[in-house]
Phi, psi and omega in degrees: 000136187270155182251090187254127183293071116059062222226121188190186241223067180196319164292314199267144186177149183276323172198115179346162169197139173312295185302353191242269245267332191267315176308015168249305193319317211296317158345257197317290195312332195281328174292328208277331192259008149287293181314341192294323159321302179235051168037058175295307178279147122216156168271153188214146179258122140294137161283083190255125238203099183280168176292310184282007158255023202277353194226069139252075119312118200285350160321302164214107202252005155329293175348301221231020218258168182285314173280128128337317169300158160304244152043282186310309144329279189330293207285303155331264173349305167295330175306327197321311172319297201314293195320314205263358130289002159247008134306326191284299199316327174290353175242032120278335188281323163341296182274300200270354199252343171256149138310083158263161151320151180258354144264129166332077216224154281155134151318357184259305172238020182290007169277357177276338201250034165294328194273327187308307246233333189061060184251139180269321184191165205251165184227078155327094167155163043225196181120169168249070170289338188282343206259104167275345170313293169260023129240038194017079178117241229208073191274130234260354166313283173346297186264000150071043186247345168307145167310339149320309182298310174271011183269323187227257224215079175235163186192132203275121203241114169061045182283178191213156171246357185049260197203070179277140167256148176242090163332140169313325198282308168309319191290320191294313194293313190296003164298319176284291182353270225301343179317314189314338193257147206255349188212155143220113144278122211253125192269003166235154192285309186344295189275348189310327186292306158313335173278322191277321185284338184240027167219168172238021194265135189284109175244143159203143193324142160240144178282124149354128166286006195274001197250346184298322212257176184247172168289334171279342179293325196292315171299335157320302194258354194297161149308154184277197202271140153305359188200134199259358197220165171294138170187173198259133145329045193253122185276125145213097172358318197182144193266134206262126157282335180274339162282333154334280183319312197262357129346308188241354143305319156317302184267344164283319177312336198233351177068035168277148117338106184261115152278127198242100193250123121161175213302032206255048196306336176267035164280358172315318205277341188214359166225177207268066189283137187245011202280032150283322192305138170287195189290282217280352129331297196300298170351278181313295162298003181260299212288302206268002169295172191234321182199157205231104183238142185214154155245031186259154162316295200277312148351273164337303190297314179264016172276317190252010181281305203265043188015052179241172173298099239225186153182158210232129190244144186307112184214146198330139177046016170247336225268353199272309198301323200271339196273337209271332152305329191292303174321296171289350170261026195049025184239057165274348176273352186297314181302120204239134174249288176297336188072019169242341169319165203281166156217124152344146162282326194220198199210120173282116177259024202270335192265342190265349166246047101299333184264317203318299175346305170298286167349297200304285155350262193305348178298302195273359152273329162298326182290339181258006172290316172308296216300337185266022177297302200311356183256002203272000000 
């Protein structure tokens, strides 16, 4: 059975994310139930540390936080008890829910673990791992450039560029990069056209891997409900006052319960705050909600695995990716700037996990074309 290593954007971090954490789970399920039939596969998550994330704690993620401001710095500070029980649950989820490395790798020692670890070939993704911005550069785990990597058998599954910028000079090393890959999939439209005129490598648009699985796969680990009374969801990445504000004009109109994920600590006094919740919390509260307002990607993405009623607010350097699902799944009135925009009330999904469906398929036939190169 091949060992294929897992390599992405998801244990190291200034502060956890869901969408990170599940986009790995989604992965590894998806290789291991390609392999199974005849035990071909298996996936293993490297425990992997890019270098510009090696001085990042998610324990205490002041330091390194985006916002900057005092106020924000406040709201971090009150948070800390939640953060730092929702760091432990993420390395439990970490540790129990996956095939891992048994070691830790690093630019210092990742030439060990062809022999350490018994990896046959490496799977770049998913993420916006591709993004020299925010990982201020070339990471070379990422881009699949150690020499193990560029020696033997990798090939890249829903990687993203976010919203990098490229230089003549960036374009020539990324140029180099992509050689390293024996397939790539690209989980955004931008760039495909570029990748294909400068690889001679079978590249094509891929679905995000939380998208490979269903909701029932997803219900294996969720947690049970979270609540005795009806209520709204509202996630939020970074804090939005207008979305704040329409949250709760929402829930007042319907008389929810506002469950609250995120650092916005003095919302206590009037919502239910979770940024305590593990993976498979979040999980529950996104399934057992009455309505979902957020401004995350993957927020989104299981706002609609579970069919529910959602809406979604525009937020910085996020807004390509996320404009650009809302288009194939036909929910562009879903994106919100002001929180006064028109909306639909409710949202037929019967025709959009029809297309997941279609996606789907072809997502996981290209991934499973990759894993068999290595045989040709």
């Amino acid at each position: 059975m091949k060992r294929f290593g897992i390599v992405s954007y998801n244990i190291y971090c200034n502060f956890t994310n869901y969408g990170s954490a599940l986009q790995s789970w989604a992965l590894c399920q998806a290789v291991d139930r390609l392999g199974c039939k005849n035990k071909k596969w298996q996936a293993v998550l490297i425990d992997y540390c890019p270098d510009v994330l090696q001085d990042k704690d998610p324990l205490n993620p002041l330091k390194h936080m985006w916002d900057t401001d005092e106020e924000s710095k406040m709201m971090c500070t009150l948070s800390l008890p939640a953060i730092r029980e929702n760091a432990k649950k993420f390395n439990t989820f970490f540790s129990s829910r996956f095939c891992k490395t048994k070691k830790t790798y690093t630019s210092a020692n990742f030439e060990n673990i062809i022999v350490d670890e018994n990896i046959d070939g490496f799977i770049c993704g998913s993420d916006t791992i591709f993004c020299i911005d925010e990982f201020k550069g070339f990471d070379d785990g990422y881009y699949a450039n150690y020499p193990c990597m560029k020696n033997g058998y990798s090939v890249a599954y829903a990687a993203s560029f976010g919203d990098s910028h490229f230089t003549p000079e960036t374009y020539e090393i990324l140029n180099q990069r992509l050689q390293n890959f024996k397939a790539i999939g690209l989980r955004e439209n931008a760039m495909i056209s570029y990748v294909k005129a400068n690889t001679s490598i079978p590249v094509q648009k891929v679905l995000d891997p939380t998208l490979l699985l269903t909701s029932k796969d997803y219900d294996t680990i969720a947690a049970p409900n979270q609540s005795k009374r009806p209520y709204l969801l509202l996630y939020a990445r970074r804090y939005n006052p207008q979305m704040s504000a329409y949250a709760e004009r929402l829930a007042a109109e319907n008389n929810w319960e506002i469950i609250e994920i995120s650092l916005r600590a003095t919302n206590a006094e009037h919502h239910r705050m979770f940024y305590d919740a593990g993976v498979e919390e979040f999980l529950s509260l996104v399934k057992y909600s009455q309505f979902i307002v957020t401004n995350s990607f993957h927020g989104m993405i299981f706002s609609i695995q579970y069919c529910k009623n959602f809406c979604i607010f525009s937020r910085e350097q996020c807004d390509s990716k996320i404009t650009e699902l809302l288009d194939f799944f036909g929910l562009s009135q879903r994106l919100m700037v002001t929180g006064f925009e028109k909306m639909s009330v409710g949202i037929d999904y019967t025709d959009i996990h029809e297309k997941i469906n279609t996606a789907r398929t072809q997502s996981l036939d290209f991934l499973k074309c990759e894993l068999e190169m290595d045989n040709e």
